[in-house]
N, C-alpha and C positions, 0 to 999 in steps of 0.2 A: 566483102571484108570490111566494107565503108570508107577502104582508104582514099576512094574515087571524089568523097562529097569533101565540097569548099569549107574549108576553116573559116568561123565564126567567132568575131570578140575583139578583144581591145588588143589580145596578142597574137595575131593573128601571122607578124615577121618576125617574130622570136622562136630558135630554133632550140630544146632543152635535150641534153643527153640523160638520161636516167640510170644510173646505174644501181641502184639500192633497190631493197626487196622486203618484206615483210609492211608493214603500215608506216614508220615515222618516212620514211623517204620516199614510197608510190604516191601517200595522200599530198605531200605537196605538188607532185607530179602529177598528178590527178587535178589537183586546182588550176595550175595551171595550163595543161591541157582543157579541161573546162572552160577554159578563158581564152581558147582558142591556137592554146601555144602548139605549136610541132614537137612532140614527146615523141621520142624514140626510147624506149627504153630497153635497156640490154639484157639478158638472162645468162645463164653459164646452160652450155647445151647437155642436153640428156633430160634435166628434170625441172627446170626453171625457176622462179618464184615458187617459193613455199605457197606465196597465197594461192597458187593453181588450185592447192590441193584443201585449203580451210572452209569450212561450212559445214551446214548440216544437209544430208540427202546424200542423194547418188550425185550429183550435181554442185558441186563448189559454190556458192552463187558471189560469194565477196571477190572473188576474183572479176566477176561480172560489170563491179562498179569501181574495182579501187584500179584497175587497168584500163576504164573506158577514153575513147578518144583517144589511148595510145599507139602508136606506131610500135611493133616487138619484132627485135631482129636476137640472135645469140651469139658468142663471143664468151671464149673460153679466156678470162683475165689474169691466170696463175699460168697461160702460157704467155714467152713475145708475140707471137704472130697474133694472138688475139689482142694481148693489149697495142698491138699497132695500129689493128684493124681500129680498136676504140678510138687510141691517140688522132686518129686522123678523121673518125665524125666528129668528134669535140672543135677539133682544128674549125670546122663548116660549124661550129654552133656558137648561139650567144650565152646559154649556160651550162654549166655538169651539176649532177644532184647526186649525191653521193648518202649514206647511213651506217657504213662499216664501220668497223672500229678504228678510230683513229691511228694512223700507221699505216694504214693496207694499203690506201692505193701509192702513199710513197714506197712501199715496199714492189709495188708494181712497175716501178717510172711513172707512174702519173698526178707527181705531187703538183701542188697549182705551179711551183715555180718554172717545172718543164713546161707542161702543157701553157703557160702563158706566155712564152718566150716567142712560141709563132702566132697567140691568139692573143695581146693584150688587153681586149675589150670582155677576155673571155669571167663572166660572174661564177664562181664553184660556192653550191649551197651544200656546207658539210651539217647533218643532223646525227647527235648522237644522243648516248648517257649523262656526258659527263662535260662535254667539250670538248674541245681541243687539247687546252691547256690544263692545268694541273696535276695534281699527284694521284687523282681518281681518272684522269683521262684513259688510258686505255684500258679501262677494266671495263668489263663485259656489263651491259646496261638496257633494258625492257622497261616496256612503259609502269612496268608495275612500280619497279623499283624507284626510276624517277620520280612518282608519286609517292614515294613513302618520303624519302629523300628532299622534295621539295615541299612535303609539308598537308599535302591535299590526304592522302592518307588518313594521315592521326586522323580528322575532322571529320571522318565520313562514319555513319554508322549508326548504332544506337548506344549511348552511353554504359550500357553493363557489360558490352560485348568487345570482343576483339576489333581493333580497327576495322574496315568491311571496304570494298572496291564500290565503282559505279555500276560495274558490268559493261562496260565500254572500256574500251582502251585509251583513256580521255588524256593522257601522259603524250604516247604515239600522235592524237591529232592535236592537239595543242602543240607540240613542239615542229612538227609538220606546218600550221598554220603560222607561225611566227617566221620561220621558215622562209613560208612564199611569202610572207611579208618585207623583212629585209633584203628577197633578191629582188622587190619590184623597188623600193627602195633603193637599191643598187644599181637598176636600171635607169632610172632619173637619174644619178649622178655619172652615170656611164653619159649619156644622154650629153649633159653639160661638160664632161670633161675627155669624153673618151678612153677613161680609165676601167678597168675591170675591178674586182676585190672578189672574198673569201668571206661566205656568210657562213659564221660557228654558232647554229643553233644544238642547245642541248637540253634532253627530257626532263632535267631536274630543275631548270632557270627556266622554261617554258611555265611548266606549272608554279613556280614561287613569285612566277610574274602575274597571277590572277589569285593569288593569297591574301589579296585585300590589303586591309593593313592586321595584318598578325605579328610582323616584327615590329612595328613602333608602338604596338600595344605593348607588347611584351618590354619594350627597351624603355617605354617611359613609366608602364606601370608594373611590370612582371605578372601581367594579365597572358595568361594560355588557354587559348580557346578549347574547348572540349568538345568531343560528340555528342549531339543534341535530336539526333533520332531525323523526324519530318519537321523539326524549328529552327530555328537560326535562335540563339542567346536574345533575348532582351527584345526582341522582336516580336510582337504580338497585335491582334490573332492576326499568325500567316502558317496556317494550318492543314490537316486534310481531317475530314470531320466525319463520322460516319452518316449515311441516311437511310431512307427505307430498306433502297434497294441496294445501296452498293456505297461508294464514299465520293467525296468531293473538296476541291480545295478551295479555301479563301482565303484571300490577301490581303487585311483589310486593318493593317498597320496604321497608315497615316490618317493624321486627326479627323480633317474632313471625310475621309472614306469610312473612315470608323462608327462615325455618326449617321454616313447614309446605312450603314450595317447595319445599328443599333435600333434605327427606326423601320426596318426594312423587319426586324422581328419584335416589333413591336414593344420596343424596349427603350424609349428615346431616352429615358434619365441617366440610362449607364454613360451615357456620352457624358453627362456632366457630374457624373461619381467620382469624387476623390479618389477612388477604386484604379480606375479605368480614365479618366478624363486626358492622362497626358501620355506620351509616347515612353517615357520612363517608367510612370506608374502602370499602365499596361503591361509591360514588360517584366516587373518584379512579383505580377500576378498572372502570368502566362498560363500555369492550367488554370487557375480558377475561373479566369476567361473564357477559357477554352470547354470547359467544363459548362459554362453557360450556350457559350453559342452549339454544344454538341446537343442538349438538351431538344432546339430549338430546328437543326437538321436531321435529328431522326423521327422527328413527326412530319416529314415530305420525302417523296422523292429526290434522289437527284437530277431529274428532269425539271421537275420544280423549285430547287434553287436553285438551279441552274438558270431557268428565266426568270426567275423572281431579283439574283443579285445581278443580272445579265441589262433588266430593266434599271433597277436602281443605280448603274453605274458603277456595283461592286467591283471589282478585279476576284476575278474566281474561273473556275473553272473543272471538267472533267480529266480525269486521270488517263492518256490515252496509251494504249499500245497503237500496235499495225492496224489492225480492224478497223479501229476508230478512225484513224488518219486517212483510212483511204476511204469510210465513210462521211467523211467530213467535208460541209460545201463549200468552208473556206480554202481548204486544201485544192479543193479542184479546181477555183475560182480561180486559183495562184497557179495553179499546174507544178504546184510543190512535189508531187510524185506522177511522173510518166510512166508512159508503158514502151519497153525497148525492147526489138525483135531478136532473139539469137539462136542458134539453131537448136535449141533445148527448146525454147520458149517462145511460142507464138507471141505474147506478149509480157514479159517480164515487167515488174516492177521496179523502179529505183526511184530513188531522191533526185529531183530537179539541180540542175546549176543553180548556185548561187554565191553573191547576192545578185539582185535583179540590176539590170542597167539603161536606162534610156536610150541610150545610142547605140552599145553595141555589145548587147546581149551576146552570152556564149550560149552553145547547147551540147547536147551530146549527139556526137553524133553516129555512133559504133559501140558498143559492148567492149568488154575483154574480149580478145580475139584468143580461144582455146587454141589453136594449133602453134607448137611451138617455133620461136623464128619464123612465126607468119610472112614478115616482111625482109626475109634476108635478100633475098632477089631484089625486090623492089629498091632497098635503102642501100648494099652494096652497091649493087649495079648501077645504080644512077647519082651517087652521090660521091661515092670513089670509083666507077667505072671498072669490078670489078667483071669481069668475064663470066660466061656459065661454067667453061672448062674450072677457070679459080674457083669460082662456089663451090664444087662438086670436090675439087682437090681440098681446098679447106674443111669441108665438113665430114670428110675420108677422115683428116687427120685429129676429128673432134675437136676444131677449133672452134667453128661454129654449128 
């Protein structure tokens, strides 16, 4: 099951209770067990995590990656005896990760003020919709929505069309990622004070927090950005261009980069065209630019300017899916995707921990583990000293 092999990384003595399910609340749970932490994480028994069951195939696979490294026990939270059983792994932990909607676990007894009365060091990372606080707080919140909501939405797309998503659920891991930022955060001042606290990450302020500057644009000039397809406004060329065989991107914005461009297609005076010469004027002639340099990649491969602006110090690049990345030498070089064993899959693929770390690297060390309450034996019985006779009587009574 892997629960055997030594924990690896910088959090290696921090114990995390998990209680949340779908992506904004597993993927922090996921980082930091990546990073070494002791993730237990709870399911409600009979059918667990939804994510058990998302993916495409016979075969779930996201449950594969967004559960890995975790320890899964089960615990029925809408009864008391389960949430005791919970109350009292938190008691042995240094944080709780929560995603419900706010209210629930107070409506459980397990607001932070109980649960920290015997644990005051205890950090509780609440991710929501909305927050905690205000008049949108408990209404019901997906990463879709936090994305319309905080602004990433409108932006996305091509300008004739209805606003457009990424295809990722990029709401859920951005507010996830914020997330495990404020409880390490949290941890340093535990660290100096001995104090616990209550991190309110929510999906709508995760993504408004990487909106660039869209409100002081708009507050000092009543500038609203618009969808702008594969450009960024005013930005130019940072494009994808067609070529022989297929397409390619260049980046090639900034003055100096522009110019190695410019001579790179044989064209060194556009660098100094009134036209084109300055990072403004470039930008108030984005197609017609773009119109030139496309002229200029469909008489090559994209193999060929791929090493042609690869040489010149262009910033460019190929369009990758999966294929690409796992044929790719930099990828391997990095061991940006491993191969992990599970009982489906002689060797599956996933994404690498990250970021990288000099001293103390975390890894993966286990899959999602499919069988549900894997570890109820294990984490009862040795961590509250439950009995087999208890396990067997609690899980009669579908509490676990």
């Amino acid at each position: 099951m892997g629960n055997e092999l030594p924990r690896k990384g910088p959090l290696t003595d921090i114990r995390l209770i998990e209680l949340g399910q779908l992506i904004a609340g597993p993927f922090c749970g996921q980082l930091m067990a990546d990073m070494g932490a002791d993730v237990i994480k709870v399911e409600p028994p009979g059918k667990g995590d939804p994510m058990r069951e998302w993916g495409r195939g016979e075969y779930p696979l996201w449950w594969s990656v967004c559960a890995r490294n975790k320890r899964c026990v089960t615990a029925n939270l809408r009864e008391p005896e389960g949430q005791d059983l919970v109350r009292k792994l938190i008691g042995q932990a240094d944080m709780v990760l929560e995603n419900f909607r706010p209210g629930t676990l107070e409506r459980w007894g397990l607001s932070y003020e109980e649960l920290s009365k015997d644990n005051p060091g205890l950090i509780m990372i609440r991710v929501s919709g909305y927050g905690q606080t205000g008049p949108k707080a408990k209404r019901a919140g997906y990463a879709a929505i936090g994305e319309a909501m905080g602004g990433m939405r409108y932006v996305c797309g091509e300008p004739d069309r209805q606003p457009s998503r990424s295809g990722l659920s990029m709401g859920d891991s951005l507010a996830a990622t914020f997330a495990c930022m404020g409880a390490l955060a949290a941890l340093h001042h535990r660290d100096k004070t001995g104090e616990g606290q209550v991190i309110d990450a929510s999906i709508y302020e995760s993504v408004l927090n990487v909106m660039e500057a869209t409100i002081p644009e708009y507050t000092t000039s009543n500038y609203i950005r618009e969808r702008s397809g594969s450009t960024l406004p005013n930005v130019a060329p940072s494009n994808i261009y067609d070529c022989k065989d297929g397409i390619f991107l260049i980046a090639a914005n900034q003055d100096t980069v522009f110019q190695r461009l410019c001579e790179l297609m044989g064209q060194p005076e556009l660098a100094i065209d009134d036209r084109f010469k300055s990072h403004t004027a470039r930008g108030e002639r984005m197609q017609e630019l773009d119109d030139i340099i496309t002229q200029w990649t469909k008489t090559k491969t994209v193999a060929e300017v791929d090493e042609l602006t690869t040489n010149a110090g262009v910033p460019a690049g190929r369009i990758y899916r999966a294929p690409e990345m796992l044929d790719d030498p930099h990828f391997k070089a990095r061991d940006a995707i491993i191969d992990m064993p599970t009982e489906e899959w002689p060797n599956l693929k996933m994404q690498n921990v990250f970021p990288k770390m000099s001293k103390t690297q975390g890894e993966v060390r286990w899959p999602g583990v499919r069988k549900l309450g894997a570890h109820n034996e294990t984490i009862y019985g040795e961590l509250l000293n439950l009995s087999d006779e208890e396990l067997k009587e609690l899980e009669k009574k579908s509490i676990i």
